[in-house]
KEVEXKOL-900379 format. One record per residue (C-alpha): residue in three letters; y negated, z, x negated. Coordinates in steps of 0.001 Angstrom, whole numbers, plus 524288, in hexadecimal, padded with zeros to 5 digits. Layout:
N
AlaYZX
...
// end
This chain:
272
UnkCE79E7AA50C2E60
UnkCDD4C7AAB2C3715
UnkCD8347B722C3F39
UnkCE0387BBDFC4842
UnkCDE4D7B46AC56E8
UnkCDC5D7BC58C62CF
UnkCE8BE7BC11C6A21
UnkCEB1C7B2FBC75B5
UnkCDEEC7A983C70C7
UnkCE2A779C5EC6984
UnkCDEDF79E7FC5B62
UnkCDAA279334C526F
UnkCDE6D79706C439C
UnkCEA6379C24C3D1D
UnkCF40E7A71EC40C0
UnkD02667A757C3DDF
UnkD06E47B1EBC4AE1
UnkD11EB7B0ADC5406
UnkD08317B353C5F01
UnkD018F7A74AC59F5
UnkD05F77976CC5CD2
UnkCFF7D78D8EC5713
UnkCF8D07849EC5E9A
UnkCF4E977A9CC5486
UnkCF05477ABFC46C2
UnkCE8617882EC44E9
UnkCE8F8789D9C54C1
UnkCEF927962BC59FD
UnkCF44F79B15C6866
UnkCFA307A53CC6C08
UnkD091B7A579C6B4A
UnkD0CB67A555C796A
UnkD0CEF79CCBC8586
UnkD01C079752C8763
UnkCF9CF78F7FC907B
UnkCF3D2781D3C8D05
UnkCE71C78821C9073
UnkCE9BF793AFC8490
UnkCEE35785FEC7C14
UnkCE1E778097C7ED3
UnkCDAB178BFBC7AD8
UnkCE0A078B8AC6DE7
UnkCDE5D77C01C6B53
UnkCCE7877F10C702C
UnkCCC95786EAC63CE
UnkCCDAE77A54C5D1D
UnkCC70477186C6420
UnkCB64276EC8C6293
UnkCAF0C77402C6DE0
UnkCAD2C764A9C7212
UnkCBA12765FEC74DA
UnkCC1F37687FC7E00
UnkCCF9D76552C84B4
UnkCD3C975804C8A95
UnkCDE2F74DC4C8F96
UnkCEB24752C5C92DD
UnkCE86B760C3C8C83
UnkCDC0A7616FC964B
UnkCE50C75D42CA318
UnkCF1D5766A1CA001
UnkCE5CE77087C9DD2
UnkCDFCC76D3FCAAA6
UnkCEDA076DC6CB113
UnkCED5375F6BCB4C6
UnkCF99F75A08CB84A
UnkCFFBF75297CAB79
UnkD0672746EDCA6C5
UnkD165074998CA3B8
UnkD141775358C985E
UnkD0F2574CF0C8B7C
UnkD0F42754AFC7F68
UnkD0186753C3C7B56
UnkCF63775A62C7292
UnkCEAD57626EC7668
UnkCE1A875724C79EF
UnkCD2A9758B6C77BB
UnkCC5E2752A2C7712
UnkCB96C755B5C6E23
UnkCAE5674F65C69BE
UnkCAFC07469DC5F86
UnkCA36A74C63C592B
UnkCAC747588AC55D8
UnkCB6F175A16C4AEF
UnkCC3E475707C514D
UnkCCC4476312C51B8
UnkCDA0A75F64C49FB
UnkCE85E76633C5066
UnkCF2E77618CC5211
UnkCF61F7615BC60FC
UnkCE87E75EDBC6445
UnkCE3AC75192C679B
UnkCD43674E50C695E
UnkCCBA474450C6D27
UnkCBFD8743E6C6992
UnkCB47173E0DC70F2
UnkCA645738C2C6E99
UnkCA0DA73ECFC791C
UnkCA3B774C9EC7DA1
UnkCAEF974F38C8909
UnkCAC2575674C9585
UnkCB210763B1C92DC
UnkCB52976D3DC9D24
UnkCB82377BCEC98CA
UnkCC30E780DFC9FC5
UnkCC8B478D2CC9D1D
UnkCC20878E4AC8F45
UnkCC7AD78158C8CE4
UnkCC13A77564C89F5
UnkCC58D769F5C9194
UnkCC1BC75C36C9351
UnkCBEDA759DBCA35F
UnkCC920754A5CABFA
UnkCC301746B3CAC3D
UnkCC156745AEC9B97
UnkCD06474C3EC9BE1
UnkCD50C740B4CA5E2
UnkCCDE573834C9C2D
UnkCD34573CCCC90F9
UnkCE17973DABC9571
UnkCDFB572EC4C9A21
UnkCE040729D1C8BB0
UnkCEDAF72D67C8AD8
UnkCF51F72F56C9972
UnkCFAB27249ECA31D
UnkCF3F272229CB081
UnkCFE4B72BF8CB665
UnkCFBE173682CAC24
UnkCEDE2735C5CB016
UnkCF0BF736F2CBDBB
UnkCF58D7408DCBC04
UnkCED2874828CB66A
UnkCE20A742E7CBD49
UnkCE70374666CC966
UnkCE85E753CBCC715
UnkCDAFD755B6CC063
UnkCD53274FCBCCD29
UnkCDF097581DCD654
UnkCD92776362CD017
UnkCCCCC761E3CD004
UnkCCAA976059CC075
UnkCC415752B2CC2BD
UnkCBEAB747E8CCBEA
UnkCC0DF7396CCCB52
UnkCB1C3738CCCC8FE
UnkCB5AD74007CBD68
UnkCC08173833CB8E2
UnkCB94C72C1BCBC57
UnkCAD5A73082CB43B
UnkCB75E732A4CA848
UnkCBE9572668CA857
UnkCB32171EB3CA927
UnkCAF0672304C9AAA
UnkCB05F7191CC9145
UnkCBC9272165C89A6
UnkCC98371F35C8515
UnkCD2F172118C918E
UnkCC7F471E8BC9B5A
UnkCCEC2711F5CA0B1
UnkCDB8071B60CA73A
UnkCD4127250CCAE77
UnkCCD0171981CB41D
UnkCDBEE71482CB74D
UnkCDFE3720F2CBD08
UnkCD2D37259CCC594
UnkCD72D71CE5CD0E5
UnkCE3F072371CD0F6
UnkCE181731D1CD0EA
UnkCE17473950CDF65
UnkCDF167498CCDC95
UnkCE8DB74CBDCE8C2
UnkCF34C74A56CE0D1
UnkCFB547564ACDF0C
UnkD05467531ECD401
UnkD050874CC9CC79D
UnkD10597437FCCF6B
UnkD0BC074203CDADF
UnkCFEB873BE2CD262
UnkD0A7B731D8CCC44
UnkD0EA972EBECD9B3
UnkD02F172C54CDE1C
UnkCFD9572247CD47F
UnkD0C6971B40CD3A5
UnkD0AFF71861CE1FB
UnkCFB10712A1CDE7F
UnkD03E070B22CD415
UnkD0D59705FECDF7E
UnkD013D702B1CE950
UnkD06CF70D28CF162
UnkCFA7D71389CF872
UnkCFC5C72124CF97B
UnkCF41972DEACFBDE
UnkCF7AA73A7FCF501
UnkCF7E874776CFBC1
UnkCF7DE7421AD0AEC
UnkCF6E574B6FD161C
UnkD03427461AD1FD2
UnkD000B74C13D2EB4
UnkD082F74AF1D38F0
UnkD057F74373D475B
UnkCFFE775199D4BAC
UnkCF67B752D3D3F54
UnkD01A975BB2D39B1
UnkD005E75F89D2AD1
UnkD0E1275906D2610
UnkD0E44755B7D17E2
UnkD0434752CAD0C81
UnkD09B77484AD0464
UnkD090D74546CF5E9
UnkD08087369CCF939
UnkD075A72FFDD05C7
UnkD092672076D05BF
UnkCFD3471ACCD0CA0
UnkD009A714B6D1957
UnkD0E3971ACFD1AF8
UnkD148C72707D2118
UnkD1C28728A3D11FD
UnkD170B7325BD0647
UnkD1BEC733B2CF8C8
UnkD19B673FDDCF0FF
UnkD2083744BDCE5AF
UnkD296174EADCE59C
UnkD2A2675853CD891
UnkD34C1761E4CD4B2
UnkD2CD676DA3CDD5B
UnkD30D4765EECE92B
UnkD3F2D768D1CE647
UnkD3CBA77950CE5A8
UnkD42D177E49CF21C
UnkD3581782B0CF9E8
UnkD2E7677614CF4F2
UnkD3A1F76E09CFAF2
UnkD39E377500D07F3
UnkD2BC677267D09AE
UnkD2E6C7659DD06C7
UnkD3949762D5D1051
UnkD3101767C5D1B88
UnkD272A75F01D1782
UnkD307A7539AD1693
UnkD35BF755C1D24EF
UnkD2649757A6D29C4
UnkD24C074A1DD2292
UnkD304C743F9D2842
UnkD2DA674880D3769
UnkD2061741E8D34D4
UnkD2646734E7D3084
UnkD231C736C1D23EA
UnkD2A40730CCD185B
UnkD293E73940D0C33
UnkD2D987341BCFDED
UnkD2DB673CB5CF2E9
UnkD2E77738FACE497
UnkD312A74110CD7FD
UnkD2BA873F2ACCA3F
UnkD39837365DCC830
UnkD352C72E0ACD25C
UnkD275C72B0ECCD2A
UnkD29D472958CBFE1
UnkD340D71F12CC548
UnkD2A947191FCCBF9
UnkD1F83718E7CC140
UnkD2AA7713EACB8F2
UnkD2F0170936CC302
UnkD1FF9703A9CC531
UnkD1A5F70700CB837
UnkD16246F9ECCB708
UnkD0DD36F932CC2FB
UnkD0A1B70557CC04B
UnkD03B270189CB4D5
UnkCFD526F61CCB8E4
UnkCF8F96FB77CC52F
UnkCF31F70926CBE4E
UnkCEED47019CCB0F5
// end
C-alpha cells in the first residue's frame, strides 16, 4: 500500500479506503461526485508531460455542445517519442510531431482547432457541426484556425475541410446547427439569427432561421419552449409575428431527424 494521498487530490498508487474509487489501474479519486475536470486531474498523473487531453474528452471539457451521448474513453495525444501510458479507459494517439497544447485550468489540452481535428477521424459531418459551431460561437477558435488544421497532411484532415463551409458561430443550439445545414442539404438558402423589424423600424422578432427571399422563418423549438413563462413569451411573439405578416414554422428534434432520415441520401452526396 502506498502512502497515504492527501485528501480531495487524485492519487496514482494503491489504497484499499471507502473514501477512495478507483479510477483505473493504480489511479485513485476521491469517493464522491465529481466533476470531469477532478476526473481529468486524476487521468493527468498518468499521462507524459507531452501530453495532454484531446478529441471528444477535450470538447465535453471545453463545454462544447456534443454529439447524442457516446460512451467513450479519456482520449489523449502524446508524442510518440514517449512511452505510451497503458489503462484501461484511456485511449492515445500518438504523434510525430508535438500537438499545440493549451493549459487550462492545470489541465493539459490539445487547442480547439487540433481537438476539431482530432474528433474528425471518428464523427459524421453533423457531429462536427456541431461541435464546431459551438467552439466558434464561443470564441475557442477561428475558421483561420480550423482552416490552418485541416489543411495538415493527417488522418481526418479531409472532413474538417467538408465541414468549414458549413459552420456559422451565431448558431445558438446544437439543433438549430442540424437545421441549418439540412436546409444547405435541401438548397434552401437561409440566414441564421435574422433581425425581423417592422414597417416603423420596430424591434419584432430575432429568428433562428429566416428563408432568404420570403416573409417565413423556421426555428426549432426544444422542450424549454413548453415551460409556462417560456410559452407566454413565445405566444406574444407569435401574434407580433403574425400582425407583421409573418409566417413562423417551428420544428422539434422529431421533425429533423425525420427529415435527415427522409433525405439522407442527398444529404450524403451533397455534404460528401
Amino acid at each position: 500500500m502506498s502512502a497515504v494521498p492527501l485528501p480531495d487530490v487524485p492519487f496514482r498508487g494503491h489504497i484499499r479506503k471507502r473514501d477512495w474509487e478507483r479510477v483505473s489501474f493504480g489511479l485513485y479519486a476521491p469517493a464522491r461526485p465529481t466533476t470531469l475536470t477532478e476526473v481529468l486531474r486524476s487521468w493527468q498523473l498518468v499521462l507524459p508531460a507531452t501530453a495532454a487531453f484531446s478529441h471528444l474528452t477535450a470538447a465535453a471539457f471545453r463545454g462544447w455542445w456534443m454529439p447524442a451521448p457516446i460512451v467513450h474513453p479519456v482520449f489523449a495525444a502524446m508524442s510518440a517519442d514517449d512511452p505510451r501510458p497503458r489503462r484501461s479507459g484511456l485511449f492515445v494517439c500518438r504523434h510525430p510531431k508535438p500537438v499545440a497544447i493549451n493549459l487550462i485550468e492545470g489541465l493539459r489540452v490539445t487547442t480547439s482547432a487540433e481537438t476539431i481535428l482530432a474528433a474528425a477521424r471518428d464523427l459524421g459531418v453533423l457531429d462536427l457541426v456541431i461541435m464546431a459551431d459551438c467552439a466558434l460561437r464561443l470564441g475557442h477558435c477561428s475558421l483561420g484556425d480550423l482552416k490552418i488544421a485541416a489543411g495538415q497532411h493527417r488522418r481526418g484532415a479531409p472532413r474538417p475541410r467538408t465541414v468549414i463551409p458549413l459552420l456559422d458561430k451565431r448558431s445558438e443550439s446544437p439543433w438549430e446547427s442540424i437545421m441549418r445545414v439540412l436546409h444547405r442539404a435541401a438548397e434552401i438558402p437561409v440566414t441564421p439569427q435574422a433581425v425581423i423589424f417592422d414597417d416603423r423600424g420596430r424591434f419584432v422578432a430575432r429568428a433562428d432561421l429566416l428563408i432568404d427571399g420570403t416573409n417565413r422563418i423556421h426555428e426549432y423549438d426544444g422542450a424549454l419552449h413548453r415551460e409556462v413563462d417560456v410559452h407566454q413569451g413565445d405566444l406574444a411573439r407569435d401574434r407580433r409575428l403574425v400582425s407583421n405578416a409573418w409566417q413562423r414554422h417551428g420544428f422539434t428534434s422529431g421533425d429533423l431527424l425525420a427529415w435527415r432520415q427522409r433525405d439522407h441520401c442527398r444529404c450524403r452526396s451533397d455534404l460528401g
